[in-house]
N, C-alpha and C positions, 0 to 999 in steps of 0.2 A: 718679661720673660715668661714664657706659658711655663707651667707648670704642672706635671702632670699627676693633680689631686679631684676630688669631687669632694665638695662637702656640699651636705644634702639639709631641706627640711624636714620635719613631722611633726606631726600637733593635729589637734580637733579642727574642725569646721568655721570659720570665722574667729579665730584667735589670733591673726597678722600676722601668717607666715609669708604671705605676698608682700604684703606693709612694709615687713623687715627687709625681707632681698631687694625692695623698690631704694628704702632709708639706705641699706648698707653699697647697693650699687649704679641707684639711678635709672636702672632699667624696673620696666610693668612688665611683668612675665606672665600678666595673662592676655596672651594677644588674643585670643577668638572674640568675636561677636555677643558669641553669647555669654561668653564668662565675663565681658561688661555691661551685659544688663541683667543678666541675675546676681553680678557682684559676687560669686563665688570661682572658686578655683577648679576644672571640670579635667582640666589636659596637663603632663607634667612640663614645666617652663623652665628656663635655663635661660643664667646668666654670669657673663664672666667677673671678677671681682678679684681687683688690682690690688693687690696690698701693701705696705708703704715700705715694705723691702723689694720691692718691683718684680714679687713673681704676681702671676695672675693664674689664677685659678677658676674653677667651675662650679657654682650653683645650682644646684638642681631645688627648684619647688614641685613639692607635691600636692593632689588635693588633700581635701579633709574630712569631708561626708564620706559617709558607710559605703557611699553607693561605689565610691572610685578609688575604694582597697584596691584593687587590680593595677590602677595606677601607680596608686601609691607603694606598690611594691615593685613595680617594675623601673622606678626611680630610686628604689633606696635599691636595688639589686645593683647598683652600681657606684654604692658611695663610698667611701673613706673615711669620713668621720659625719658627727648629724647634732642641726641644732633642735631641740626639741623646744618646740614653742608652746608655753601654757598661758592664758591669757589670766594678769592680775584679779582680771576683775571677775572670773567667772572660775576658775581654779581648774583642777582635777577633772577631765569628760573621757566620755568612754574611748572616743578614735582617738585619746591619751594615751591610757594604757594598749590599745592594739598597734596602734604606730610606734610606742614602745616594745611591745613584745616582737617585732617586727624587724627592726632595729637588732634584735638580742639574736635572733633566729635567723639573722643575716651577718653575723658575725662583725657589726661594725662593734669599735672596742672603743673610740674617743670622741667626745663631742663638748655640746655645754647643753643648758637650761636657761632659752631667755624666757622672761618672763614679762610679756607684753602690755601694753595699756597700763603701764606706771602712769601716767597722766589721769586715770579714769580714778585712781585707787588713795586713798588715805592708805599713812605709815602701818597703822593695824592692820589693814585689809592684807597690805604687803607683805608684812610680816607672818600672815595665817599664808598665804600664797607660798613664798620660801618652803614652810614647814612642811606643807602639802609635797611641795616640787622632791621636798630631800624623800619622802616617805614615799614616792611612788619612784624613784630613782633606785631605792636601796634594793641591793641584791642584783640590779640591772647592767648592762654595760656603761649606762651612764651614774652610775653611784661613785659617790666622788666628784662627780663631775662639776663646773662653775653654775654659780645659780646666777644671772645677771638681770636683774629689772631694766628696761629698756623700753622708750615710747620710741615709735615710730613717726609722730606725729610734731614734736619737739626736738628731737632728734638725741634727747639725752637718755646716754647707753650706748649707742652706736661704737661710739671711735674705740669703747673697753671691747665691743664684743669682738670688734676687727684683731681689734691688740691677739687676743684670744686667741683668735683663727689663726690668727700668726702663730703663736705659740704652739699650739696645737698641730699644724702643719711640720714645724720646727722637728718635733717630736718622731713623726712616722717617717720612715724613709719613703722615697718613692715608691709604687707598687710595683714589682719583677713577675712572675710569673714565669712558667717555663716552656708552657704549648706554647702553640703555631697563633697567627693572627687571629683574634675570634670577637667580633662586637656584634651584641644583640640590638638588632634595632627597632628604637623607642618611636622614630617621626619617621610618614614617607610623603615628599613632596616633591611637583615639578619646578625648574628654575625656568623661565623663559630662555631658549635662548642653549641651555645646558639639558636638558632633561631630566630626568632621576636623580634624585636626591635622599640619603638616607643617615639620619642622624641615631645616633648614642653614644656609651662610654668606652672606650675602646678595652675590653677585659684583659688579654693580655696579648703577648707579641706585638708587629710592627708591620705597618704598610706603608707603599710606597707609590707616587703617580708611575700610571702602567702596569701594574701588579692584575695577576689576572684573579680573580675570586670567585668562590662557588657561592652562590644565596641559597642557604641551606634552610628549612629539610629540602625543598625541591630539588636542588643540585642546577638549577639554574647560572651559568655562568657570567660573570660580567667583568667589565674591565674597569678599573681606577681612572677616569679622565681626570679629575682633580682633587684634591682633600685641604678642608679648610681647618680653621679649628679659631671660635669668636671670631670669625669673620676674616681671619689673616688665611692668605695660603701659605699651606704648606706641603714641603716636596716630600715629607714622611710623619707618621705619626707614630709615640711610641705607646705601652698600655698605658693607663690611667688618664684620658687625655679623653674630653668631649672631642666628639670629630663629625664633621658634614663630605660625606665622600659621597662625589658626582660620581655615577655610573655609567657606561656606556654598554650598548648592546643592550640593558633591561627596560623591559616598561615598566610602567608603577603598576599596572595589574599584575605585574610579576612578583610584588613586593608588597608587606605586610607588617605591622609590629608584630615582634615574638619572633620574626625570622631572624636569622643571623647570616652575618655578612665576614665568608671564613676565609682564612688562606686555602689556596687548592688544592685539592684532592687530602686534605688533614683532617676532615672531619667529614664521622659518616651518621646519617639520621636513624632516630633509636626510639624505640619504644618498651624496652627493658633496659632499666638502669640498678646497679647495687646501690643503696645508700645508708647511710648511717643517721637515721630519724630521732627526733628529740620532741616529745609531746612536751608544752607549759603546763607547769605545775595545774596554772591557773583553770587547763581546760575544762571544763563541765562533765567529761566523761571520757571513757578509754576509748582507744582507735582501734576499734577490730579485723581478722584476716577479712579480704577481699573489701574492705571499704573503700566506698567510691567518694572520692575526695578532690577537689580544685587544685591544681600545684600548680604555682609560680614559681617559675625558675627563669631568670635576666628577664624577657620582657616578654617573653610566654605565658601565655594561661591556658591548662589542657585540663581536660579531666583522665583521671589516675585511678588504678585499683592499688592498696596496698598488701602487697604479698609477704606475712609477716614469714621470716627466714627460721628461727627458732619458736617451734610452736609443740610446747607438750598442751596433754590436754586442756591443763588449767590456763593455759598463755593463751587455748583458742578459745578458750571461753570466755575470757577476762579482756584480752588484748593487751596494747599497748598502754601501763596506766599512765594519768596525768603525771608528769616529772619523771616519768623513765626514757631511758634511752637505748636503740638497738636499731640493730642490722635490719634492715627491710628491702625489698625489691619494689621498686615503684612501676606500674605496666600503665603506658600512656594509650588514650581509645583513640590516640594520632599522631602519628611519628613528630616527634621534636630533634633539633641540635643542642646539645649544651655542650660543657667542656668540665673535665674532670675539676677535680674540686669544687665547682663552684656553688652556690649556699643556694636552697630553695625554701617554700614558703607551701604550707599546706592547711587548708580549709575545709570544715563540714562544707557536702556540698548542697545541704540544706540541713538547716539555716546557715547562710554564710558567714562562720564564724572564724575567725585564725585558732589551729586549736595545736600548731606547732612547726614541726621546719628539719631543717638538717644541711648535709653538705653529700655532694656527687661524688661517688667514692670510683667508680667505673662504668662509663655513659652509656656504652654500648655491649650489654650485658645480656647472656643468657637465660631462659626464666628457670627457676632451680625444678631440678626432676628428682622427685625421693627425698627422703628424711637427710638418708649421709650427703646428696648434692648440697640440700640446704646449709648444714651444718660447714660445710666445706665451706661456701661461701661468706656464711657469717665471720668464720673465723677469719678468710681474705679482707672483710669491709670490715672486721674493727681492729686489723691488727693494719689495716692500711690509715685509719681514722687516727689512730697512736702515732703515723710517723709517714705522716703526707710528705713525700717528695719524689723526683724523678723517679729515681732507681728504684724506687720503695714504688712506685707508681708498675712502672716497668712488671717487675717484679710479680706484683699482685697480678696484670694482665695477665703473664703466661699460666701463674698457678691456677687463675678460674676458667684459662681455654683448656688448660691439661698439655699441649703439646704446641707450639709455635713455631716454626722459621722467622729468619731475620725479615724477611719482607712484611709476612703477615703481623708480626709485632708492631714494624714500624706505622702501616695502617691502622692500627688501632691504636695507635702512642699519643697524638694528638699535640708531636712535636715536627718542629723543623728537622731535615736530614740533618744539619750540623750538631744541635743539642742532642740529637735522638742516640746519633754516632758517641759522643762524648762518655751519655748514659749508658750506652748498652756496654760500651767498651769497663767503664768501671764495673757494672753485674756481670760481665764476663770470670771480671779479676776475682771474684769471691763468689760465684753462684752459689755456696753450699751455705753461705749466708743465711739467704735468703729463699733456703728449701727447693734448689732450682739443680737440675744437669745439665749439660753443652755434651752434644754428640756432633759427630760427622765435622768433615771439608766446611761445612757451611753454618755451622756451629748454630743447629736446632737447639731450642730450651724444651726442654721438660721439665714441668710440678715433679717433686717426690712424690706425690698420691700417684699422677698421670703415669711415673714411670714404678709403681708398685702394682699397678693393676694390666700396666702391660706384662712387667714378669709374669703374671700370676695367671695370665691368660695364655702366653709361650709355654709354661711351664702346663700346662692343661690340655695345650694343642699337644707337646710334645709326651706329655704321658697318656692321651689318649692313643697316640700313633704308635709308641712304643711298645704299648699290650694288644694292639690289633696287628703287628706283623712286630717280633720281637725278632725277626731273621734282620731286617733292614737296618743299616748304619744311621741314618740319618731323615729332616725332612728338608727339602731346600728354603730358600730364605720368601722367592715367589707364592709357594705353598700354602707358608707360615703367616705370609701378609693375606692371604685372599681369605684362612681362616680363622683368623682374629676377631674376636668380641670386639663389640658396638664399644670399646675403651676411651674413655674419656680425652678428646680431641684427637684420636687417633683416623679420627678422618683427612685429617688435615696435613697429613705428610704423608710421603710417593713415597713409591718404592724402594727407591732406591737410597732415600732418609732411613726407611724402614731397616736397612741394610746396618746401615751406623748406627742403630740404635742397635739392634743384635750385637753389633761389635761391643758396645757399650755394656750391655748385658754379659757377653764372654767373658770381657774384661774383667770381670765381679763373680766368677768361674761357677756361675748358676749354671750355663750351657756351653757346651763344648761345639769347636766344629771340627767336621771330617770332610773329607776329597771323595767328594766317588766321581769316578772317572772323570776329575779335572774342576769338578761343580763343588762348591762349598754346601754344606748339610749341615744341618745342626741336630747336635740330642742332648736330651738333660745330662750335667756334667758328673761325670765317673757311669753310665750308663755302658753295660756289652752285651752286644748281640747273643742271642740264645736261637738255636739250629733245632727246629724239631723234625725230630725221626721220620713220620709223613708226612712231611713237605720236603725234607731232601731227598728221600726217593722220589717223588714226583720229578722232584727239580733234577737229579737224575736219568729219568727216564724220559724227561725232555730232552738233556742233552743225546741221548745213546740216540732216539729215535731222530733227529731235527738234524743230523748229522749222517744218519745212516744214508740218505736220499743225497747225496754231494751237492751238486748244484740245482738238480731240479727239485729246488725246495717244498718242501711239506707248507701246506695251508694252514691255520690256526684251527678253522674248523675242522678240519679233519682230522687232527689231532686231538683236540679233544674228544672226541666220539673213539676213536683206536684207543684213546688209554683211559677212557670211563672214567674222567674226571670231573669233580664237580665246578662249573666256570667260578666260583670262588676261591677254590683249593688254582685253581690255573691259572690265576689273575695273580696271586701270592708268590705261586713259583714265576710264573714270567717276571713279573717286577723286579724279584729277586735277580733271576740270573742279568735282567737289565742294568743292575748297579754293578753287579759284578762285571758288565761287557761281556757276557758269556753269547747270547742272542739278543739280536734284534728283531722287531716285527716291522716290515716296511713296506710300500704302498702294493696291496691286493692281500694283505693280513697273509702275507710270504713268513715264513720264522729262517731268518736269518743268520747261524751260526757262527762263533768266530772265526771257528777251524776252517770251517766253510769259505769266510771273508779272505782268510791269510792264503789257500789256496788259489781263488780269483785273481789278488794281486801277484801270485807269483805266474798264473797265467796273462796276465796284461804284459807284464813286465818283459814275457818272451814274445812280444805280439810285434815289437818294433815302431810302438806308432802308429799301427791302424788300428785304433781301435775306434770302433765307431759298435751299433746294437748290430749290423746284420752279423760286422766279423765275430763280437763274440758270441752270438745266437751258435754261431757253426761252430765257432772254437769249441765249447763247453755244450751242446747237445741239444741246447733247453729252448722253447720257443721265444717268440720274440717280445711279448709279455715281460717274461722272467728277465732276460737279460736288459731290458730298459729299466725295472725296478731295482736292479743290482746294480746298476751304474748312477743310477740317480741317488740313488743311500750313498755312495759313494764321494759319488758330488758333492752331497750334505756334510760330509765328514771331509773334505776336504782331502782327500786322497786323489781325487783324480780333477781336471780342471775340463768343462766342454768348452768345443772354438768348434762353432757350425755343428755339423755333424760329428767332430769326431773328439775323441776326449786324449787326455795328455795326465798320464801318468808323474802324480807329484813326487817331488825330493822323499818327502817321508814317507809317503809311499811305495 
């Protein structure tokens, strides 16, 4: 029965971490060339390894020289539990303690300690080995853990370490995870015969033959032709499960270690990610803002600037110290895929030393602008660090975009539509939970920051408008969106979103709305118009004059030159009597009156149906100009309908 665990190597350089998985499964994991005749381990190897309750499981060896950290992390980036190999005869070495810290920094939590070339060693030698093994163990994930002497070569130890592995397995449930399909791949090879081949662990979710997938960063598309897993086929695979999926439609210069191979269109390529960073005690020195540093993350190796998130002066001076832990932005010099949660592994990038690590709090992240973004953000990566899951995941997304829709969420969820559905529905049920609002038909999220800096900008538009024309009722809602502050994700939802959050906002009786003429307005709530003295004369002696002329309408320019008014004192009064419907201006800057308009209709009305521009030019006086702009304003308002030439007088008209 496969079963879907990884239990991984680590240990120094010639200590028998190949010896062991050869003893424990009969299989040489170092297939290259050259790794049998330099007799060292260069490439990571894998083998399956049947246990005597008939699940089978996977093997990963790693190298063990300085040189092939990279490897070696791109192997443990995908274990379960890890056997940490110290050789009896030679104790404690340095790629000891770094494939240990390793190990700690990648979150694996159970394993054992074999302790190799018992054959080589007297009982004392053994015995100082042990002591050694507990004293570099302690404090570690593997403290506690079995110390077991075992040759490789006699085979005594063997059948206790398997016992073990069983037990140990016993112990972990299998791995769940809640995104979409996502496996970084570690091997890329051609099959004769099949083409493309690309092997690793499978992180989490589930594929299937014919499942179409993206080969991420590139966004390269390929299709599932077959998926093995130790050589059997299979028609799906679920996460924690080594897997060899043949592709079709890709070449292998399409494909690479470090890419990953995702469900479609689930995951988008990133080069800002939030994380939640943890320097080793052990490291030699602090990790300061902008330091450029090697990350590993699943089978990637980029180089990274680290953007410390909380930085007073002494934090940029001092940095990140050894054994602290904090929010950071990692900024890639090359776009990567990864997938939320998942643990990475970070190095001086000279000298290349491990100097600590963390977990992907949100992959596809904005790089922070200003002290309060930063701050914002810290408090999303370690309050999401406290309580990793969906919703909690969910959650975090919208607060750091500031403003989402259901579609743009779900692009950045890095879930299937069914689980994503599942989640969103539960943070629907309590958004205030989790510092979140639902507005509108289509139930947008907003942050509480997102939706405090939009009031505070409405409220800013709407008190600037209101002391520049305190005559006016209102501003419309089109207005109010075109002049809105740069508000944190407030690019990211239309107009007509914009609408339902207003409503959102009334709701909460910050701003009121008012009708003018049919249109919704909004003003700050308990806000009344104030009439000043010279401006209702104006507004006045626009009506008397604009009206005096019946239908051969006064011009705008010409009115203002007759009544010596300044074009911003006329700009104030037109507006005005335009909310009021008092006048219109309509095409040839005509002023338009209502008296005037209700007169027209009650000459259409006696026209019988002819009305077309020459009859009313004759009807009413005016040249042929005028009566086509007065019939088309018309038109616009829906009062009269044209058919060819001639216009048709409406019901409500």
């Amino acid at each position: 029965m496969e079963y879907p665990f990884v239990f991984g190597t680590a240990g120094h350089i010639d200590h028998g971490k190949t010896a062991l998985v050869r003893a424990m499964t009969g299989i040489d994991c170092d297939r290259l060339e050259e790794e049998k005749r330099r007799g060292i381990t260069i490439e990571l190897g894998f083998a399956p390894l049947t246990l005597a309750n008939g699940k089978t499981v996977s093997i990963v060896d790693v190298p063990g020289h300085e040189r092939f950290i990279r490897q070696m992390a791109a192997g443990a980036a995908g274990m379960d539990a890890a056997m940490l190999v110290i050789a009896a005869s030679e104790g404690v070495m340095p790629q000891t303690r770094e494939h240990l810290d390793i190990l700690n920094i990648l979150g694996v939590r159970f394993g054992l300690v074999a302790l190799t070339k018992k054959d080589l060693v007297d009982d004392e030698t053994l015995e100082l080995a042990i002591a050694e093994a507990l004293e570099v163990t302690q404090g570690t994930c593997l403290e506690g853990a079995p110390i077991m002497p075992v040759s490789s070569i006699t085979g005594e130890g063997v059948s206790r370490i398997l016992e073990t592995i069983e037990q140990i397995i016993d112990k972990i449930p299998p791995r769940k995870g809640f995104g979409a399909f996502f496996l970084p791949i570690d091997r890329v090879f051609s099959k004769k015969g099949f083409g493309s081949v690309v092997t690793g662990t499978s992180y989490q979710g589930s594929i299937s033959e014919g499942d179409e997938v993206d080969i991420m960063p590139s966004g390269t598309v390929g299709k599932v032709r077959s998926l093995q897993t130790h050589g059997k086929k299979m028609s799906s695979v679920p996460a924690g499960l080594r897997v060899a999926i043949n592709l079709s439609s890709v070449s292998n210069d399409q494909l690479e270690r470090g890419d990953a191979v995702c469900a479609k269109g689930a995951f988008i390529a990133t080069s800002c990610m939030n994380t939640w960073l943890e320097i080793l005690p052990s490291a030699k020195e602090s990790v300061t803002h902008w330091q450029r540093v090697r990350l590993h993350v699943g089978t990637a190796d980029v180089v990274a600037r680290i953007l410390l998130l909380r930085m007073n002066t002494l934090e940029k001076k001092q940095g990140i110290l050894p054994g602290s832990r904090c929010p950071v932005q990692l900024l890639t010099e090359s776009k990567i895929t990864v997938a939320a949660g998942q643990r990475f592994v970070i190095r001086f990038y000279s000298p290349l030393v491990t100097i600590g690590g963390g977990r992907i709090m949100l992959p596809n992240a904005e790089r922070a602008k200003g002290r309060a973004d930063r701050e914002a953000k810290s408090r999303i990566i370690e309050e999401l660090a406290g309580d990793f899951g969906p919703v909690s995941l969910l959650a975090a997304i919208v607060r750091d975009r500031g403003i989402l829709n259901r579609s743009g969420l779900f692009e950045l969820s890095q879930m299937d539509k069914s689980v994503f559905e599942e989640n969103i529905n539960v943070l629907s049920a309590s958004p205030d939970k989790y510092g979140l609002l639902e507005f509108g038909p289509s139930r947008n999220c907003i942050s509480g920051d997102a939706f405090d800096m939009v009031v505070r900008s409405v409220l800013r538009i709407l008190h600037n408008f209101h002391a520049k024309y305190p005559e006016l009722a209102g501003i419309g809602a089109e207005k109010l969106y075109a002049s809105m502050d740069s508000v944190h994700g407030a690019d990211k939802i239309k107009g007509g979103d914009f609408k339902d959050l207003l409503c959102l906002i009334t709701a909460r009786n910050i701003i009121s709305p008012v009708d003018v003429q049919g249109k919704t307005c909004y003003r700050v709530a308990g806000y009344s118009q104030s009439l000043d003295s010279k401006l209702m004369d104006i507004v006045e002696r626009i009506r008397v004059e604009s009206a005096s002329v019946g239908f051969n309408l006064a011009k705008l320019s010409e009115l203002e030159e007759k009544l010596n008014v300044s074009p911003s004192d006329m700009k104030r009064a037109l507006v005005y009597l335009r909310e009021k419907d008092d006048l219109r201006i309509i095409e040839g800057g005509l002023l338009f009156p209502r008296q005037t308009r209700e007169q027209l209709l009650k000459v259409l009305s006696s026209m019988n149906c002819d009305i077309t521009v020459a009859s009313l030019r004759d009807s009413i006086g005016v040249n042929r100009k005028q009566s086509l702009s007065m019939l088309d304003f018309l038109d616009s308002q829906g009062l009269t309908k044209r058919d060819g030439d001639t216009r048709i007088l409406s019901s409500s008209g």
